[in-house]
BADO-203398 format. One record per residue (C-alpha): x, y, z; residue number from 1; chain. Coordinates in nm, 4 decimals. Example, Ala and Ser with C-alpha at 12.3 -4.5 7.8 and 13.67 -1.06 7.14 Angstrom:
# BADO-203398
+----------+----------+----------+------+-------+
!     east !    north !       up ! resi ! chain !
+----------+----------+----------+------+-------+
!   1.2300 !  -0.4500 !   0.7800 !    1 !     A !
!   1.3670 !  -0.1060 !   0.7140 !    2 !     A !
+----------+----------+----------+------+-------+
# end
This chain:
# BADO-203398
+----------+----------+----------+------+-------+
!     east !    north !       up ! resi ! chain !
+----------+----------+----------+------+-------+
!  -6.5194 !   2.9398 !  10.4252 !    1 !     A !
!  -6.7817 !   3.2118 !  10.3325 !    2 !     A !
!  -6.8022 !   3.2483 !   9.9793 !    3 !     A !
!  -6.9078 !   3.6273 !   9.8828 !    4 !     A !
!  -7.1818 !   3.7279 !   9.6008 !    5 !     A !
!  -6.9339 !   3.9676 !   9.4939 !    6 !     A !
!  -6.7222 !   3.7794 !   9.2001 !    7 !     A !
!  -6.5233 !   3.7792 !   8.8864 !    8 !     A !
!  -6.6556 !   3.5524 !   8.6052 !    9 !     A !
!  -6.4602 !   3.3945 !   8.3675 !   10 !     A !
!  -6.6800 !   3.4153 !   8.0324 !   11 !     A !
!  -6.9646 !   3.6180 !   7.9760 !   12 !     A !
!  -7.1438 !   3.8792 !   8.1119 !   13 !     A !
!  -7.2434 !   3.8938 !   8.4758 !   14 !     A !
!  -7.6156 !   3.9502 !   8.6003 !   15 !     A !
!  -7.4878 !   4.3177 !   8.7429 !   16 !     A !
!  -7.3465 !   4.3988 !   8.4559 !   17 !     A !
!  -7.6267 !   4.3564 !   8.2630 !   18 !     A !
!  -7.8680 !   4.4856 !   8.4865 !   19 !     A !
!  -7.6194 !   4.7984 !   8.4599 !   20 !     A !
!  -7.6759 !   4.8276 !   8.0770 !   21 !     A !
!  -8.0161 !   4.7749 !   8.0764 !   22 !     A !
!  -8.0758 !   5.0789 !   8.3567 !   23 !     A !
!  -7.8104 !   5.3359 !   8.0957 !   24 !     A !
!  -8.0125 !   5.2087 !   7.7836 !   25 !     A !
!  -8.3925 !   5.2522 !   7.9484 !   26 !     A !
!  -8.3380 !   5.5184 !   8.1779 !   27 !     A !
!  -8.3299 !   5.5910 !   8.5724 !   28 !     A !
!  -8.5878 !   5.3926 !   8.7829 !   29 !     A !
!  -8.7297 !   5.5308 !   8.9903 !   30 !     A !
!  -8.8329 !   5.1637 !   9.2194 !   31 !     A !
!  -8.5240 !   4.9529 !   9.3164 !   32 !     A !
!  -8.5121 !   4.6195 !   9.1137 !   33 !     A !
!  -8.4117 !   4.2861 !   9.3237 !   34 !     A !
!  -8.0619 !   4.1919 !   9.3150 !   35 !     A !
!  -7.9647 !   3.8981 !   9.0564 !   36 !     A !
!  -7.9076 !   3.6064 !   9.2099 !   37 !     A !
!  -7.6113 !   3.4168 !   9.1647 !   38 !     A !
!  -7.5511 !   3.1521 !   8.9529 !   39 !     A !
!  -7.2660 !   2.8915 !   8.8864 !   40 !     A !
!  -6.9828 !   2.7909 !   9.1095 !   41 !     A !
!  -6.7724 !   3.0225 !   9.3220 !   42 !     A !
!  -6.4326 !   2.9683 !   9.4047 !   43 !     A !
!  -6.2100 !   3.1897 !   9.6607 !   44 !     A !
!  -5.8604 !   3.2874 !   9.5110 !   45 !     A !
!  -5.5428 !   3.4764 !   9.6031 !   46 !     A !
!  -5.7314 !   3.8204 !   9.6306 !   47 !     A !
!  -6.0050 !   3.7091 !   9.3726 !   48 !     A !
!  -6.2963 !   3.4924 !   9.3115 !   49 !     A !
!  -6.4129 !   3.3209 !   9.0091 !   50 !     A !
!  -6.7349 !   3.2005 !   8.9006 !   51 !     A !
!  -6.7197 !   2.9440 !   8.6542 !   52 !     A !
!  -7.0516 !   2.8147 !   8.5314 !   53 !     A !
!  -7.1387 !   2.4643 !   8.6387 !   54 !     A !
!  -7.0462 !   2.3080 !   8.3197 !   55 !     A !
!  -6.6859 !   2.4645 !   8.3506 !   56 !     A !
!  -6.5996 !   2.3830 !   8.7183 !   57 !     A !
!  -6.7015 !   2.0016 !   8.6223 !   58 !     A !
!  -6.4311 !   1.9449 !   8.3685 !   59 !     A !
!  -6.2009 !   2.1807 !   8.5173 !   60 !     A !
!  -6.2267 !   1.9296 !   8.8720 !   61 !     A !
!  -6.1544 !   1.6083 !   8.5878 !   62 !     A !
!  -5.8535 !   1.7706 !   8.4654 !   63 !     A !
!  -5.7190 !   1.7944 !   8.8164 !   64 !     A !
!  -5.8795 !   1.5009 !   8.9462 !   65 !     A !
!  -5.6592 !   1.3043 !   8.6504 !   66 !     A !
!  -5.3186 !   1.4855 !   8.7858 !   67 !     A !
!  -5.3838 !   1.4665 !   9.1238 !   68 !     A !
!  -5.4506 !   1.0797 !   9.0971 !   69 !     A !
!  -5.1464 !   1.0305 !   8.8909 !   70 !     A !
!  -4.8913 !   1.2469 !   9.1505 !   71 !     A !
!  -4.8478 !   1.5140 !   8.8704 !   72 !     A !
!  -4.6676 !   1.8033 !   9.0194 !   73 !     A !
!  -4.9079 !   2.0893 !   9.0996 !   74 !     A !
!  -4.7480 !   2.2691 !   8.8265 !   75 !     A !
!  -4.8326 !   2.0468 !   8.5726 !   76 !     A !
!  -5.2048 !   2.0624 !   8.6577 !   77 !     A !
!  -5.1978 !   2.4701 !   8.6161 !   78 !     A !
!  -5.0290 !   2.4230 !   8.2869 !   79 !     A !
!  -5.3645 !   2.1335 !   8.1656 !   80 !     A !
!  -5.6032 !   2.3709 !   8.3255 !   81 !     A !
!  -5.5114 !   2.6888 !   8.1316 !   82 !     A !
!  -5.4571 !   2.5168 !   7.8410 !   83 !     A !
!  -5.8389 !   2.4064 !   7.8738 !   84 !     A !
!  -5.9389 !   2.7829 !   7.9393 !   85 !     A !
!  -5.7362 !   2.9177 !   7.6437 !   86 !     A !
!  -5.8191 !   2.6572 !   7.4170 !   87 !     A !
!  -6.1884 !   2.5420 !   7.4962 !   88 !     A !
!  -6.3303 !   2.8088 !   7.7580 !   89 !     A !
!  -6.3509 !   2.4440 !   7.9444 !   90 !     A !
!  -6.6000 !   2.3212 !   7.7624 !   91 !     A !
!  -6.6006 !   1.9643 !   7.5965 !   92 !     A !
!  -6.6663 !   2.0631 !   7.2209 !   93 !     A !
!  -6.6772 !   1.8760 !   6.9023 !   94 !     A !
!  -6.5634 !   2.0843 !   6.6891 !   95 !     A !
!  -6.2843 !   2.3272 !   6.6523 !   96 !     A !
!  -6.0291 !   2.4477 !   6.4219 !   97 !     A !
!  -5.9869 !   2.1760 !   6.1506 !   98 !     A !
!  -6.0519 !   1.8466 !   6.2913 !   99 !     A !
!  -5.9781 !   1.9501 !   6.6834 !  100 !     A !
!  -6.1990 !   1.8527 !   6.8894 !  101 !     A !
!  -6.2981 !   1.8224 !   7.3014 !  102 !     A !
!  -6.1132 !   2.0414 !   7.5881 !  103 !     A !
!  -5.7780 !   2.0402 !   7.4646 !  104 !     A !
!  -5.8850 !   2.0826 !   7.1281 !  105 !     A !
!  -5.6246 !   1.8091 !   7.0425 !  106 !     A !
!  -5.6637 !   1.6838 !   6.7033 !  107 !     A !
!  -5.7051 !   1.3173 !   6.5751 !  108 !     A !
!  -5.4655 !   1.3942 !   6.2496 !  109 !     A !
!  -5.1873 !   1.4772 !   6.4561 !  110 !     A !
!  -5.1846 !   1.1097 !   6.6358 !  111 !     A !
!  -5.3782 !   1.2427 !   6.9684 !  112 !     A !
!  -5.6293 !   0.9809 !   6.9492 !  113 !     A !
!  -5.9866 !   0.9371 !   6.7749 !  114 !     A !
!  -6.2288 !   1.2210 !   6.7960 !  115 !     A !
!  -6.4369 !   0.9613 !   7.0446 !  116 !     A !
!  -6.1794 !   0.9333 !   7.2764 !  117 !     A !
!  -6.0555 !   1.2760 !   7.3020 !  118 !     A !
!  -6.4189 !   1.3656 !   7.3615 !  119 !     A !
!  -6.3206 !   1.1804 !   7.6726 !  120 !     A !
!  -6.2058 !   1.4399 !   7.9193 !  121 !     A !
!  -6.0141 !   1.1808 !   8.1135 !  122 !     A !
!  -5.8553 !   1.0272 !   7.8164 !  123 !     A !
!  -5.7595 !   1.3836 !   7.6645 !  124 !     A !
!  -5.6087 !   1.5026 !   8.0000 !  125 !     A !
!  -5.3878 !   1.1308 !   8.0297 !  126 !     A !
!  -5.3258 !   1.2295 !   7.6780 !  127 !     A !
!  -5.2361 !   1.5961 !   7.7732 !  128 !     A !
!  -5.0118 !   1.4820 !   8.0926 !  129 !     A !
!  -4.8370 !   1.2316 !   7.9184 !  130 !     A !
!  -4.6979 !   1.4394 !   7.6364 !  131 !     A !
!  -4.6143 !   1.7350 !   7.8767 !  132 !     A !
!  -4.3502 !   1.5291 !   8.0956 !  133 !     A !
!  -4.2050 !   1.3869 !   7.7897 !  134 !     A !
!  -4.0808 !   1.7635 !   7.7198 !  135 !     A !
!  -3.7517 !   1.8205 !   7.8116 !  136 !     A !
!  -3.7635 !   2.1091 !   8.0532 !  137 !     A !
!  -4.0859 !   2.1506 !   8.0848 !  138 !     A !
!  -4.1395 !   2.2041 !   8.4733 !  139 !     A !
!  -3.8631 !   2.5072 !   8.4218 !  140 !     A !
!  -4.0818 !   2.6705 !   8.1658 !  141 !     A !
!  -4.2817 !   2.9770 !   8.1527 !  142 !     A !
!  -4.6555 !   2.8160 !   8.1418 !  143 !     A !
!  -4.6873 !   2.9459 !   7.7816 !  144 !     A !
!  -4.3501 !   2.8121 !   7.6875 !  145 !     A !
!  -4.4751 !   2.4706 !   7.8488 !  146 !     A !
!  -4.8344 !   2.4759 !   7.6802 !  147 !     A !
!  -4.7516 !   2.5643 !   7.3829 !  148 !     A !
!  -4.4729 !   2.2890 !   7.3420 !  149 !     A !
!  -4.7691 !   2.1037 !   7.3592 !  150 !     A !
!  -5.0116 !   2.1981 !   7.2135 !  151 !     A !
!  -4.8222 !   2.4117 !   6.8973 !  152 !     A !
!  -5.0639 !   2.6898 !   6.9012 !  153 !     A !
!  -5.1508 !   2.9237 !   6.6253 !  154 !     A !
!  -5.1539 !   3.1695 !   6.9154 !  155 !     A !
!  -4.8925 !   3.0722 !   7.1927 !  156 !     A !
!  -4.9298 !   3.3904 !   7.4419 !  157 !     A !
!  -5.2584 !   3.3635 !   7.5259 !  158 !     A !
!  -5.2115 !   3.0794 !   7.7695 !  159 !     A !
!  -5.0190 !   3.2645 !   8.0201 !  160 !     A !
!  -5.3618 !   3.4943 !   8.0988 !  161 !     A !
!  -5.5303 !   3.2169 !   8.2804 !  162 !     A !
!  -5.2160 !   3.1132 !   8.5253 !  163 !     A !
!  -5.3885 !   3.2929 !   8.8195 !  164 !     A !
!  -5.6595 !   3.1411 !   8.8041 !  165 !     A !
!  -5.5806 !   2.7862 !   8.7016 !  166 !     A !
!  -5.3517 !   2.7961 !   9.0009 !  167 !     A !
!  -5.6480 !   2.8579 !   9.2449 !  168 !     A !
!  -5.8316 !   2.6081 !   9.0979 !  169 !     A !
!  -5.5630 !   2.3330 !   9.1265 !  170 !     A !
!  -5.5378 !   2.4370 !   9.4713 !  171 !     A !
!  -5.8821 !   2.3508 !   9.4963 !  172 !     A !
!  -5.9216 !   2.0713 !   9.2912 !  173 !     A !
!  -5.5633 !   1.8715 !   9.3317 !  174 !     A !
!  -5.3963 !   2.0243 !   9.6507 !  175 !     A !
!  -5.7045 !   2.0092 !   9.8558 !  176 !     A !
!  -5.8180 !   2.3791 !  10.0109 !  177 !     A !
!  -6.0701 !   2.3029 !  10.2518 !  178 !     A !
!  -6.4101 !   2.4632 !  10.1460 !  179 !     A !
!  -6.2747 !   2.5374 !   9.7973 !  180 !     A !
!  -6.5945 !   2.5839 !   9.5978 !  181 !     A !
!  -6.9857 !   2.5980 !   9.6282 !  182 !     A !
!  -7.2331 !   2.6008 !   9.3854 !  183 !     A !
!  -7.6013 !   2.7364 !   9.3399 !  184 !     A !
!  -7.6878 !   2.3929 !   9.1428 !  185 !     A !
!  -8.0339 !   2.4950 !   9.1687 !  186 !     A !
!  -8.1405 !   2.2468 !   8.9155 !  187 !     A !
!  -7.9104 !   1.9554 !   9.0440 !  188 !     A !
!  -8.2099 !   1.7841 !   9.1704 !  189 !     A !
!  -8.3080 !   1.6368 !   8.8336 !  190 !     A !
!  -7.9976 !   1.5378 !   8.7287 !  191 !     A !
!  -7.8866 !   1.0952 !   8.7881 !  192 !     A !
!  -8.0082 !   0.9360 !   9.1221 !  193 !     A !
!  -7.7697 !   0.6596 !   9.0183 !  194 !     A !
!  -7.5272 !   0.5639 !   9.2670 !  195 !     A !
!  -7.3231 !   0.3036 !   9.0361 !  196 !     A !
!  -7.2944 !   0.5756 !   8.7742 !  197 !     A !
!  -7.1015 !   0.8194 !   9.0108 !  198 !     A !
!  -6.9203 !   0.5575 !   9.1307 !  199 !     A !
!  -6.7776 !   0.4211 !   8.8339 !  200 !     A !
!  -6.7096 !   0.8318 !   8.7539 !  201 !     A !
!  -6.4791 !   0.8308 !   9.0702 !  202 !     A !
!  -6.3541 !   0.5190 !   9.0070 !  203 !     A !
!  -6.2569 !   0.6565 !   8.5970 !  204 !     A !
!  -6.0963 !   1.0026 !   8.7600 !  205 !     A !
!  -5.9575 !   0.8809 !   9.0783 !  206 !     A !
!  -5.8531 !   0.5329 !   9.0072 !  207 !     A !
!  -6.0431 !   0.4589 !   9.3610 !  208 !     A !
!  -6.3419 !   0.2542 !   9.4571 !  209 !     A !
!  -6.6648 !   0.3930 !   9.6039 !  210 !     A !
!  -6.8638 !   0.2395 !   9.8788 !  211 !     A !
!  -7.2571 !   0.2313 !   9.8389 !  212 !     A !
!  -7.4743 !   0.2813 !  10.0930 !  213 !     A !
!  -7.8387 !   0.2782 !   9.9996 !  214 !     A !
!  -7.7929 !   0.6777 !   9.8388 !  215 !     A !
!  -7.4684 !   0.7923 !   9.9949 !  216 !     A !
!  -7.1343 !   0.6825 !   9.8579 !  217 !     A !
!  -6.8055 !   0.7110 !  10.0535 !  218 !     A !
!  -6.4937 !   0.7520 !   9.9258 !  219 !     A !
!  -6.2323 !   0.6511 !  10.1541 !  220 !     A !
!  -5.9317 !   0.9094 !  10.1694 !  221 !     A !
!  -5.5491 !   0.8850 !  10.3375 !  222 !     A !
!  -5.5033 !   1.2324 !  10.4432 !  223 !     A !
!  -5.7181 !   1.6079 !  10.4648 !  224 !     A !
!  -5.5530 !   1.6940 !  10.1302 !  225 !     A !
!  -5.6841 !   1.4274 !   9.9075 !  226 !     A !
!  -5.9837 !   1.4708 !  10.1215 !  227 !     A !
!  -6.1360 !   1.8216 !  10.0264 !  228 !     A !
!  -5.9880 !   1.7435 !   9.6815 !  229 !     A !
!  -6.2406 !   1.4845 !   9.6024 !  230 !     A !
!  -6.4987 !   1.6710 !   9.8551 !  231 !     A !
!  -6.4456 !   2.0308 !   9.6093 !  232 !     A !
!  -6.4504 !   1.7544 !   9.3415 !  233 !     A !
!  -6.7863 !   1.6196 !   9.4157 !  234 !     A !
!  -6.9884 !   1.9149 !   9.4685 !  235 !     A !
!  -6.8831 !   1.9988 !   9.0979 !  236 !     A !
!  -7.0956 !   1.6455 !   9.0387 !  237 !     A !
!  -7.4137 !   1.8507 !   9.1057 !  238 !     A !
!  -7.3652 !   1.9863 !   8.7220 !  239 !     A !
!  -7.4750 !   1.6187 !   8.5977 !  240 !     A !
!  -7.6255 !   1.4385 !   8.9393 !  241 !     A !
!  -7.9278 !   1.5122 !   9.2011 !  242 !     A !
!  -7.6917 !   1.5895 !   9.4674 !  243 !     A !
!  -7.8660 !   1.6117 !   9.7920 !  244 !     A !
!  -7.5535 !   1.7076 !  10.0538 !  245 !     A !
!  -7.1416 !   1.6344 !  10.0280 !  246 !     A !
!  -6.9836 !   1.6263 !  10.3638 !  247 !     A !
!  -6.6236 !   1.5739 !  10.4852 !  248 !     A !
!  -6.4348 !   1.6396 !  10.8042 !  249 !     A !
!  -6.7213 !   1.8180 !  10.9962 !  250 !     A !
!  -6.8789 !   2.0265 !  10.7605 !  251 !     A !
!  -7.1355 !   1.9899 !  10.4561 !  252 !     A !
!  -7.2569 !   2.1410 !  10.1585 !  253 !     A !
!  -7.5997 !   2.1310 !  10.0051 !  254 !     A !
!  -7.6822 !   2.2419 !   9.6718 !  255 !     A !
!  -7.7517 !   2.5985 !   9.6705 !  256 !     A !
!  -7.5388 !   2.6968 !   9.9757 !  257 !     A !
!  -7.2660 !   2.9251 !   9.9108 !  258 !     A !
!  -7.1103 !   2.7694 !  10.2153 !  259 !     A !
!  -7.0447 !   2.4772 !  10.3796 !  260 !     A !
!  -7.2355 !   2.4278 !  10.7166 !  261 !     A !
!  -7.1155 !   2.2705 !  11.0473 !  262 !     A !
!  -7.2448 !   1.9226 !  11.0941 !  263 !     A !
!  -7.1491 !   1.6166 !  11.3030 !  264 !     A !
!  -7.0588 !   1.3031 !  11.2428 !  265 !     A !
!  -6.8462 !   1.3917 !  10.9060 !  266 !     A !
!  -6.4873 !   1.2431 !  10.9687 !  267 !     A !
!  -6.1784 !   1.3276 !  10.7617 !  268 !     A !
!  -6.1486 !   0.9613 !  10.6711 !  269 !     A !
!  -6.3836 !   1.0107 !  10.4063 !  270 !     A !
!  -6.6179 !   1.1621 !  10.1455 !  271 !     A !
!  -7.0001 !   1.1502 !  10.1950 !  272 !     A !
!  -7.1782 !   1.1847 !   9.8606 !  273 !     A !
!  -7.5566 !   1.1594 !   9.9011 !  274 !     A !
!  -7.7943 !   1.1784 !   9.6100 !  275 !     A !
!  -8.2094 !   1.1858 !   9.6089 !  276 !     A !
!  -8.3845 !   0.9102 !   9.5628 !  277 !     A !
!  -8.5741 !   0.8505 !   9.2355 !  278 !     A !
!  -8.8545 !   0.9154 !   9.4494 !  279 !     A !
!  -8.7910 !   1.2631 !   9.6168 !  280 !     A !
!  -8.7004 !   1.3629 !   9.2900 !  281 !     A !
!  -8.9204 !   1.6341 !   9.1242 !  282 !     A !
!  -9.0614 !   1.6332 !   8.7960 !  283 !     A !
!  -8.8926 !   1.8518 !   8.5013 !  284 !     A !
!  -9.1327 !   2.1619 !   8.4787 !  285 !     A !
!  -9.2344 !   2.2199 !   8.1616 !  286 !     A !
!  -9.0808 !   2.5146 !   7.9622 !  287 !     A !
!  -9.1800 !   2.8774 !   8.1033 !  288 !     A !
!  -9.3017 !   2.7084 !   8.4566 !  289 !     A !
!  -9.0992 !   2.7963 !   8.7649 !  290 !     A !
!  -8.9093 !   2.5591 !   8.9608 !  291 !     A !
+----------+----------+----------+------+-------+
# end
């Protein structure tokens, strides 16, 4: 599925936009400047597309990695993931208002856990799930109604902003839309070569074992759904690991690619995850040098 330049982002400013300001505040050129190129992860919605920075679409693919595994209803997994927008921007912080802490911004005072474990994003979205099916009602609920039953916000309507897009990403990340996301990763390459390490991260998020094979791992999957789920789920890995390619039922992604290529030899029976070896793997340049 072709993934288009043309995006919305969720935080921040975009490259255009501030290649916009800079051309009101200095003037018209009168040369044509390159166009920006794009950064961070790009994911096809209902009439939209987001662009989440790397950093984002990581935890955002745990949160719905933790529901999926556990056969949380799909709407439970929009409700985590906007909560994580509203309440984090989806980013794993330790520190918050009073003592809250981590993408929920639960808080260890109010009997969520220690500030170490809900600094684990799979422990804080168990910890999320589990208290959101103990409300009675909960799956009839508005998503702010839901959330904030939850979470007893200071500021309970903000949640309901980020339902669109917390629903495309669960579609993505938990209900398994082929080709959901692609990344630029440009500096994946010199994140872990460690095979073990991403396995025992699938094996944390999943509950599933990973099958080594010199620097691929496969993940075995039952059907096309959980298939592209963990496939969208491991080119989010390129955030932390030297991804080299993911492939899954005849097509592959590569860091960089803003869409997945035809290949052969990529069945639907499971997830290829190939990382570079410790020796293909370039040095850090130093600060200033290109890479």
């Amino acid at each position: 599925m072709p993934i288009s330049k043309k995006s919305r982002r969720l935080t921040g400013l975009t490259a255009a936009s501030a290649l916009a300001l800079a051309t009101t505040a200095c003037g018209d050129f009168d040369f044509e400047l390159p166009e920006p190129k794009p950064v961070g992860c790009f994911i096809a919605g209902d009439g939209e597309e987001y662009n989440p920075n790397g950093e984002q679409a990581y935890y955002a693919a745990t949160i719905a990695a933790v529901g999926a595994r556990d056969e949380m209803p799909e709407r439970a997994i929009v409700i985590a993931l906007a909560t994580a927008w509203q309440e984090s921007s989806m980013k794993n912080i330790e520190y918050g208002d009073r003592d809250s802490v981590g993408l929920f911004q639960q808080r260890p005072s109010q009997g969520w856990g220690t500030a170490e474990e809900l600094q684990d994003p799979v422990y804080a979205s168990n910890e999320f799930y589990r208290k959101l099916v103990l409300i009675d009602g909960w799956d009839s609920m508005t998503l702010t109604e839901a959330a904030q039953a939850v979470q007893i916000s200071g500021h309970p309507d903000k949640y309901a902003k980020w339902e669109t897009e917390s629903t495309d990403m669960a579609e993505v990340f938990a209900e398994g839309r082929a080709e959901g996301i692609a990344c630029t990763a440009s500096r994946s390459r010199y994140g872990s070569t460690d095979t073990a390490e991403l396995a025992a991260e699938y094996q944390s998020e999943w509950q599933a074992e990973g099958a080594a094979d010199g620097r691929t791992i496969r993940f075995a999957v039952p059907d096309e759904t959980r298939g592209w789920s963990v496939a969208n789920w491991a080119v989010t890995r390129s955030t932390m690991y030297a991804v080299e390619s993911v492939t899954y039922a005849g097509k592959e992604w590569r860091p960089g690619e803003l869409e997945w290529a035809d290949v052969e030899n990529a069945d639907a029976s499971q997830v290829a995850v190939t990382l570079l070896s410790p020796e293909d793997q370039p040095s850090m340049p130093e600060n200033g040098e290109s890479s």
